[in-house]
Every structure is written in C-alpha cells, then in structure tokens.
C-alpha positions in Angstrom: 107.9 60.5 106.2 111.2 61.8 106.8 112.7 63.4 103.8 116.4 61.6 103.3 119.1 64.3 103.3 120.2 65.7 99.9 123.7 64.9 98.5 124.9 68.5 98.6 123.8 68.2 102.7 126.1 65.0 103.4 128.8 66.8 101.4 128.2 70.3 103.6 128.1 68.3 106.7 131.3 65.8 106.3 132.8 69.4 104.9 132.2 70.7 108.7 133.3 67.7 110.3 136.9 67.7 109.0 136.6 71.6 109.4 136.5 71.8 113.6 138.1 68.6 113.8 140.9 69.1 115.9 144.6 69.6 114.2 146.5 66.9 113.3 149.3 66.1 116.7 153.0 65.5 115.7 155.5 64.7 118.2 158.7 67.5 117.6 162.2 66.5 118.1 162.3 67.8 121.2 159.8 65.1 122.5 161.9 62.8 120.7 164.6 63.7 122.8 162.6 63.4 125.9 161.6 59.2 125.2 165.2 59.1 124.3 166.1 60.6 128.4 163.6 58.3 129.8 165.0 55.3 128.0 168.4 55.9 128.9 168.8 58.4 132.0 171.8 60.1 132.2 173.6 57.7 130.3 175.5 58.5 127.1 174.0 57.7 123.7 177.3 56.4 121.2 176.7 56.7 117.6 178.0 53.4 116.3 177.3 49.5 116.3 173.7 50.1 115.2 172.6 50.0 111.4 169.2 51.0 111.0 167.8 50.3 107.0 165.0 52.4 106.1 164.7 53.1 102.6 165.1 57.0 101.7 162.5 57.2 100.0 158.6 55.7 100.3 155.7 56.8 98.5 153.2 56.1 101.3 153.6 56.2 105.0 151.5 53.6 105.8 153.8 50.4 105.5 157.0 51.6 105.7 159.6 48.3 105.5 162.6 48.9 108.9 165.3 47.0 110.5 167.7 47.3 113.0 171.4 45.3 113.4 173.6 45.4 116.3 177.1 44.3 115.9 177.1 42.0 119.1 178.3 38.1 119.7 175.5 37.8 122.0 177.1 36.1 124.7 176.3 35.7 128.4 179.0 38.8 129.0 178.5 41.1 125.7 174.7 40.9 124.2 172.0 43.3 123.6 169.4 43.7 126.0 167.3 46.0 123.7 166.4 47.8 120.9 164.2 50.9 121.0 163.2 52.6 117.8 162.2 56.4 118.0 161.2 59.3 115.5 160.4 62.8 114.8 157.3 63.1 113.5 154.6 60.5 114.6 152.1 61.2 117.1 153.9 58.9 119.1 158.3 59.4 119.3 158.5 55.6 120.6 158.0 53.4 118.1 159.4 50.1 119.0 160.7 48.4 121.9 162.0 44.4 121.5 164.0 42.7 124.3 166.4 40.3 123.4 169.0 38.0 124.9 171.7 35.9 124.4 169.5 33.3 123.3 168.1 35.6 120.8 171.5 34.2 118.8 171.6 37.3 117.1 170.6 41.2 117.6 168.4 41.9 114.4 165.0 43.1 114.3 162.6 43.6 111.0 159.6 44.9 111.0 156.8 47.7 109.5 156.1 51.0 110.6 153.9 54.0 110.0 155.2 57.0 109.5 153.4 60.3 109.3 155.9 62.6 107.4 159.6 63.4 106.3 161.8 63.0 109.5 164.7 61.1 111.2 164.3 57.8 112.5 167.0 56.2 115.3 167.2 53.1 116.5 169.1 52.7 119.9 170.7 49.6 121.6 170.8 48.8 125.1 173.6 46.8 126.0 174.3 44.5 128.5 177.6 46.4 130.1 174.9 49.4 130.4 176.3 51.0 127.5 173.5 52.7 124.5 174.8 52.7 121.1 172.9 54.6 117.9 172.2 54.9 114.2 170.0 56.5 112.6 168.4 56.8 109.0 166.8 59.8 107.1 163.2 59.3 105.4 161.0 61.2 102.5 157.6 59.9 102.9 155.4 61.3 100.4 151.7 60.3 101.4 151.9 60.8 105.2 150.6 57.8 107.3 149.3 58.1 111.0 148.3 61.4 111.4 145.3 61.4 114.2 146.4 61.7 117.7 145.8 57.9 119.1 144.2 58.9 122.7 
C-alpha cells in the first residue's frame, strides 16, 4: 500500500509550485502605445468626444463595471465605426473592440472588465470621416484581477 502524502508534503509541494512558477506578465504603457499604432497607423489620436466611466475606485479587479459614449448623430455621413478599449496594466493592452454603425442608433457601449492593477484605461473611437477621438479614465484596483499570462 501506498502511503498517502502527509499534509505538511502537499503544503511543501504547492509551496514550490507557486515558487518556480513563472512571474506574473503585465503589458507596460509602452505596449499600450504599440496596440494604439496598430489600431490607428499614423493617424492622430484627439482627446475629446469620447467619455469613458470607470469608477475610480474598485475593491476587486475581477468585475470591474466600464462604458464608453461617443457624441455622434450616427448618420450615414457622421457615425462611429468603432470603439477600442485599451490599458496599462493587463497581460493583454487590447481590451475591447465593438463595431458599430449607423444602425447601431447610438454609439454607447457597457460592459465588464478585468483588470490586473492600478492603471489608465482609454477608450478610442473610430470614426467614419477616418478621424480617432479619445478619453480616458484613471483606476485604483485594490485586489488585482487577471494576473497569469493567457498563452
């Protein structure tokens, strides 16, 4: 018979495990900065139009309440064709992308989020005449959320 391993074994071994487990991955501004370029080339990012609502504060990371509005009369000539939402922190910078179009009726978006620490959220709008208008919205999370690397 196999003798069952003792409690101090399990607690020595899961010790290890989270020991040479490798360290938590954060994306950095900078690679924030880099989805930003690839969403929107060489074009200029505005500050203005967009309202993101985040509150400042949130006690744990894992369901944090978001959403984004774009003053736009979403009509055939001046509409939002998208809005990405990016951030600091995550192990991911691109959070969110959600197409919409004139049929959409108007350009708001709600929605949950994980987020993995203290950071800077921005949400960018894409809009029809090519043009890429921004807000953005400061956060304090105080149990972090989504802190393995998802690959």
């Amino acid at each position: 018979m196999i003798p069952s391993p003792s409690r101090r074994d399990v607690l020595i071994g899961a010790g290890l495990t989270l020991a040479l487990r490798p360290r938590d991955v954060f994306a950095t501004p900078e690679m924030m900065q880099e989805a930003l370029r690839k969403i929107v080339g060489e074009a200029t990012v505005t500050p203005g139009k967009v309202t993101l609502d985040l509150p400042p504060l949130v006690e744990n990371g894992n369901v944090v309440p978001l959403s984004v509005a774009v003053e736009s009369p979403m009509t055939e000539q001046d509409h939002v064709k998208a809005i990405h939402v990016l951030n600091q922190k995550n192990p991911q910078p691109y959070v969110i992308a959600a197409y919409l179009s004139p049929r959409s009726g108007i350009a708001r978006i709600a929605t949950r989020i994980k987020l993995a620490d203290a950071q800077t959220v921005i949400a960018v709008a894409e809009m029809s005449d090519g043009s890429f208008w921004s807000g953005s919205a400061d956060i304090v999370v105080t149990i972090a959320a989504c802190v393995e690397d998802p690959s």
